[in-house]
C-alpha positions, 0 to 999 in steps of 0.5 A: 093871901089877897084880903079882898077875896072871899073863900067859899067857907069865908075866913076872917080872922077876927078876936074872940077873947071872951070866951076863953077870958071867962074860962081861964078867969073860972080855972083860975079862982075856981067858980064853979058857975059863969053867967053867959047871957049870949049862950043861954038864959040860964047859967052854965054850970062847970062844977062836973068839969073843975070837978072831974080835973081835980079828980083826975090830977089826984087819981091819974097814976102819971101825975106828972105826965099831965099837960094842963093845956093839952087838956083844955085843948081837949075840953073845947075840941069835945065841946065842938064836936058834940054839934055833929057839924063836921064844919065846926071844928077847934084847932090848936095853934099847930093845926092853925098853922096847917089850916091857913096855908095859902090854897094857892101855894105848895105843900107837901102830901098826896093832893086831894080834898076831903070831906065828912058827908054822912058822918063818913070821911071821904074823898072831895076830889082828887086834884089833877096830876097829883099822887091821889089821882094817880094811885086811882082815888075817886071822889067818893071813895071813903077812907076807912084807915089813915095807915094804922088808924081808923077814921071813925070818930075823926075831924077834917082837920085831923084828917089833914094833919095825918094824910100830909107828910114831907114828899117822897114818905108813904102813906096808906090808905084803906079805901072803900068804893061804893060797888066793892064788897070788902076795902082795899088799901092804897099806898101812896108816895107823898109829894110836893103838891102844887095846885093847877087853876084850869085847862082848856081846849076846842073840840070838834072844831068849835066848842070850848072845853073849859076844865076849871081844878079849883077856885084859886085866886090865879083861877081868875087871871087863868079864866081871864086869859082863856077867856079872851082865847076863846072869843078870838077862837072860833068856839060857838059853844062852851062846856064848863066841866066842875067835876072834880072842883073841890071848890075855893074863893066865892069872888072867882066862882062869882067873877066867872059867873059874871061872864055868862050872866047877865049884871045883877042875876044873883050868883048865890044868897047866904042865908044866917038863918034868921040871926040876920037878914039875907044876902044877895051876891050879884054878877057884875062881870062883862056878859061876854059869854051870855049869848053862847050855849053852854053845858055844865058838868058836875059830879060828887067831886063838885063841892062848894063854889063849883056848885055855887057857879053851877046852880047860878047858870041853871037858876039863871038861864036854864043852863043843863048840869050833866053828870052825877049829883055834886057833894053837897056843901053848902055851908060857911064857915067863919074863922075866929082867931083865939089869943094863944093862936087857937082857931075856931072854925064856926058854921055861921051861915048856908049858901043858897041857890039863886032860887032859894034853894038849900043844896047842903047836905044834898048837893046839885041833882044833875038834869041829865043823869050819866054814870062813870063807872070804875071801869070807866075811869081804868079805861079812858073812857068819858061817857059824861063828856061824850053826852055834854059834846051831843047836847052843846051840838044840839043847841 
């Protein structure tokens, strides 16, 4: 992976050693107190949990069945959990490997990005041509049941690890669309997945349909090439559809902006909340598109650097989003890579809009409001691609 990028939820592996240093020193020589003058001003007291594992160790009826690592595991993944930030997340050595394959490779389960919005696990987007999309899943479909197991109390990361399997094995989930009265199950064949960047095309003779997947790092040579296509074309105008763009590296979403936007118009500002002063992302790309008339599309399959790029076009020059209000992740996050091959994954900071804005939570309010519908979808049908073709014409 290319280490200049930055993703949206901005991974850096970095040591972290203290912490655990004084919890295996504690377990260690048994001190039932730890000053951490960083945590608190008070001091922590562990005596409830040396307490409770010994407890345990004298009272467990499968003594030997007990995997003192597994259970430190544990300790920490509750600790994490108790922030209700479904962003925060513990992962062990195993579900590390998992979480740092590159986004731009191959893996193998049904192709889809997923979320926890409202304390409901759901579904980003579907990405193109892959067997979620295919079976009929839609961004927002909530998945109550990971085959047998409901997903109530589950991470992202769980979530991952369980929907992912070699290809050609099925999965089934329990699905529920906002319009059903009762959930549906849907049996999925597992695949190798490999992830698209973007597809375009001109419609009605002279407008440029750019449909970007994903903010990949092969986004930015994609976007590059279609990019000098469409200024020998004869496009006049460009409708940029994010629906269904779960997101990915800040870089590409902030390169792409720079072709629309003037240099120095602020893509997005990340706000530490205070810990640190602000900061500002600019555009520094060539304006090769400033001067043509574009339209957005978005809907609640936008998420992360999609909404980055789309409310930098609104802020900037009053660009229209058409379509539904995006997910709303406006969180990053900051990876911290533990000794044993442990990860923590910690929400450090919020992205913002070009006007201060926070969309976290709440997502991109559409200018222009249209609904697709499930019969819609079933159909063929593009009411919101229809209405962003009426509006280009119109300007």
């Amino acid at each position: 992976m290319n280490n200049k990028r930055k993703k949206t939820s901005i991974i850096f592996l970095v040591l972290i050693v203290s912490f655990l240093a004084i919890f295996s020193f504690g377990f260690l020589i048994g001190k039932n107190t730890v000053k951490c003058d960083t945590c608190s001003p008070q001091d922590l007291n562990f005596s409830l949990f040396w307490k409770s594992l010994e407890t345990l160790k004298q009272n467990y009826v499968n003594p030997e069945d007990i995997n003192y690592q597994n259970l430190i595991y544990g300790a920490i993944s509750g600790m994490v959990k108790s922030l209700n930030d479904p962003y925060t997340v513990f992962m062990n050595p195993d579900d590390s490997k998992r979480f740092l394959e590159d986004v731009s490779g191959e893996f193998e389960g049904v192709g889809m990005e997923i979320g926890i919005k409202e304390g409901k696990l759901q579904v980003i987007a579907p990405l193109e041509g892959t067997p979620a999309q295919k079976a009929g899943l839609l961004a927002g479909d909530k998945i109550i049941k990971i085959n047998d197991n409901f997903t109530s109390d589950i991470t992202i990361e769980e979530a991952v690890d369980k929907i992912r399997g070699p290809k050609g094995s099925v999965i089934t989930l329990t699905i529920l669309r906002d319009g059903w009265s009762s959930p549906k199950d849907f049996k999925i064949k597992r695949a190798i997945i490999e992830i698209p960047s973007l597809k375009w095309e001109l419609k009605d003779k002279d407008i440029a349909y750019i449909d970007i997947y994903q903010f990949s790092e092969k986004s930015e040579y994609d976007f590059r090439k279609t990019a000098i296509n469409i200024l020998n074309s004869p496009a006049k105008r460009i409708i940029l559809d994010l629906r269904n763009n779960p997101g990915g590296y800040l870089e590409v979403s902030r390169y792409i902006a720079g072709w629309f936007l003037k240099r120095g118009d602020i893509v997005t500002i990340e706000d530490f909340g205070g810990k640190e002063k602000n900061k500002e992302y600019k555009s520094y790309g060539n304006e090769a598109f400033l001067n043509y008339p574009v339209v957005v599309l978005i809907n609640k399959g936008s998420a992360s650097a999609s909404e980055i790029l789309a409310s930098a076009l609104r802020d900037n020059r009053d660009i229209k989003l058409i379509g539904e209000t995006s997910f709303g992740k406006g969180s990053v996050q900051q990876l911290f890579s533990l000794p044993d091959g442990s990860n923590l994954k910690i929400t450090v900071a919020k992205w913002l809009t070009p006007k201060g804005k926070s969309i976290n939570g709440k997502g991109l309010k559409p200018d222009i409001e249209v609904k697709m519908s499930e019969k819609d979808y079933n159909e063929g049908k593009d009411p919101q691609l229809d209405k962003a073709i009426k509006v280009i014409k119109s300007l």
